[in-house]
C-alpha positions, 0 to 999 in steps of 0.5 A: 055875182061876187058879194061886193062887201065880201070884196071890200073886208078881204080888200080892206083886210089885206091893206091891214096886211100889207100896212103890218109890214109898213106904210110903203106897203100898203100903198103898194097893196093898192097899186096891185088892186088898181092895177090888176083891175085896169088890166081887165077893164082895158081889154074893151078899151072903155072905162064906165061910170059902173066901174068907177063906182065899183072901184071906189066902192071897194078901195074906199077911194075917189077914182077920177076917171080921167087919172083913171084912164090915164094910168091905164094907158100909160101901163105896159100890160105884155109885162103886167101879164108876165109878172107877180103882184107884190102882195102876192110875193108877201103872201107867199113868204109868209106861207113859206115861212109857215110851212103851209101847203097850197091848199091850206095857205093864204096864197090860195086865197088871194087867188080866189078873191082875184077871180071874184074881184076881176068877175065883179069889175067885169059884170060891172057894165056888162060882161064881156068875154075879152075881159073874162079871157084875160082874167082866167089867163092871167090866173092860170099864169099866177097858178103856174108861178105860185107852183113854183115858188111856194110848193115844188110838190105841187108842181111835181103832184100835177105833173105825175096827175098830168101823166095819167089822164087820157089822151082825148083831153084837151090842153086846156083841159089840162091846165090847172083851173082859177079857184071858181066862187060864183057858180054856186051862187048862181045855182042855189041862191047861197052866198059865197064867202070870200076868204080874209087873209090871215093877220098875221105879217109876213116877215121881210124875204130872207136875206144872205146873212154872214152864214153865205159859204162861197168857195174861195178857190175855182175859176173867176169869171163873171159867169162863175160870179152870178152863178154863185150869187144865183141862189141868193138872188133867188131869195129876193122879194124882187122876182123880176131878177130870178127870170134873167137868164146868167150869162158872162155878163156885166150885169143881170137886167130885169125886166121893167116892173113900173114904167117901160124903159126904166130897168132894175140892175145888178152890175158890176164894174170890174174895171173900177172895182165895184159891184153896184145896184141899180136903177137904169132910166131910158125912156124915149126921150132924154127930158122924160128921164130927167123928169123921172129921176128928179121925181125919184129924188125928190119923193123917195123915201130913203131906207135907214141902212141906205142913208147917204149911200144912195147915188143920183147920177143925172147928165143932161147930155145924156139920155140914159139915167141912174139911180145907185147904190155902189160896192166898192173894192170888190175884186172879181178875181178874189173869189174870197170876197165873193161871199162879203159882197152878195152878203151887203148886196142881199141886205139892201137889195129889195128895200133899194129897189122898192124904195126907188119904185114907189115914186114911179107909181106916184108918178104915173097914178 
């Protein structure tokens, strides 16, 4: 069984992580912890004293049980299941920014210490063999993405490994396992450690700087636009954005990351001439979308480069809202501009949407 200190240092040592950045991060740190913990807990659909003891124990917090099971059902976990934490984004800039490899960086490590904390919060009240499925699937799932955002060497090395083993093996056998931390425990009687993450911060995602190169002659249609832009968009804390698919499209719509319905935007309006980054709110009901967007003015904490340009477009007679930041005097035909617009877009892009995402977390903790 997991070292419960062990849990609550590398815990409380990465909030100290995430607070290195900013306040809005650490918290965001704690939202991924309860999260990823809730996943495991609904998968027997029943939260028990245990485990609220255990959560508290290890965040330092007063979990309510009735908040608690709350939160959980109001998650959707089909896109839990298929999205990176945060502070798993944060620990990967910083390793890249580092030059680490995987199996030196604090990557790995965070991975390891997901095993452990799912493991305990799973023995908690009992194991259960839904919630120990779901944590190796959802570890093999980071694995796979952590291959290829961190170290596309990896993911080549694995392949080549891959090539190599016999026939006979099964296709679970050939997937890359999670980082194991308890059986030695359980064999010899030795305690395992639970590595911390290292204190220095990561730096901010880099962003397109004046150095962005786009050729001002060729063709102009909105496929030619995102396709230049895709490189950049890569780039972004927010990877929710490098899984759409570029088409001849009017805007790049990202999966929902906090609250279904309600969907991180890259557009642009050619007819008005402006590019413009967005917030779409369409829940089920008009009146929850008010709620959400008033919620979101009413809590945001606006970012210094995003004073006064935030944009509240709130219509009763409609049921879809919008939270905005827009671009104007862009021309899709001037390729010339191109490289400007994805510059101003890039230097505000994930601090707006972490901005408007923070008080939907509020909202729905």
């Amino acid at each position: 069984m997991a070292n419960i200190d062990e849990l609550k240092d590398y815990i409380e040592s990465l909030f100290s992580f995430a607070e290195a950045i900013s306040s809005d991060h650490r918290d965001r740190a704690v939202d991924d912890i309860l999260r990823f913990c809730a996943y495991i807990i609904a998968a027997d659909n029943k939260l028990s004293p245990k485990e609220v003891n255990l959560l508290s124990e290890l965040t330092g917090m007063q979990i309510n049980p009735e908040d608690f099971v709350k939160f959980i059902q109001l998650q959707n976990w089909s896109v839990f299941e298929n999205s990176v934490p945060m502070i798993l984004q944060w620990l990967m800039i910083a390793d890249k920014q580092e030059g680490k490899g995987f199996e030196r960086s604090r990557t790995i490590d965070f991975l390891g210490f997901l095993v452990q904390l799912g493991e305990a919060v799973a023995e908690a009240d009992g194991i259960d063999k839904s919630e120990m499925e779901r944590i190796q699937n959802y570890i093999v799932y980071l694995l796979d993405e952590v291959k290829v955002q961190l170290n596309d060497g990896i993911a080549k090395e694995n392949k080549s490994k891959s090539a190599n083993t016999d026939e006979g093996k099964t296709k679970d056998q050939n997937k890359p396992k999670p980082p194991k931390a308890d059986n030695p425990p359980k064999q010899t009687g030795q305690k395992t450690e639970t590595p911390k993450p290292k204190p220095a911060a990561p730096q901010p995602a880099k962003k397109a700087s004046g150095a962005v190169s786009i050729p001002t002659t060729g063709p102009t249609t909105k496929l030619d636009f995102w396709q230049a832009f895709k490189p950049y968009i890569d780039q972004m804390r927010h990877t929710e954005f490098s899984k759409v698919k570029i088409k001849d499209d009017d805007c790049l719509d990202a999966k929902p990351t906090v609250i279904v319905g309600v969907y991180n935007s890259i557009l642009m309006r050619v007819s008005k001439n402006l590019l413009r980054l967005e917030l779409y709110i369409d829940t089920e009901t008009e009146a929850g979308n008010l709620q959400i967007l008033d919620y979101i003015k009413a809590k945001i904490k606006v970012p210094s480069a995003l004073k006064g340009r935030i944009e509240y477009e709130r219509k009763e007679s409609r049921r879809a809202q919008r939270v905005c930041v827009s671009f104007p005097g862009f021309e899709l035909t001037n390729r010339s501009c191109w490289g400007k617009y994805i510059t101003e877009i890039m230097s505000v892009a994930d601090d707006f949407f972490d901005a408007v995402e923070a008080p939907m977390r509020d909202l729905i903790g």
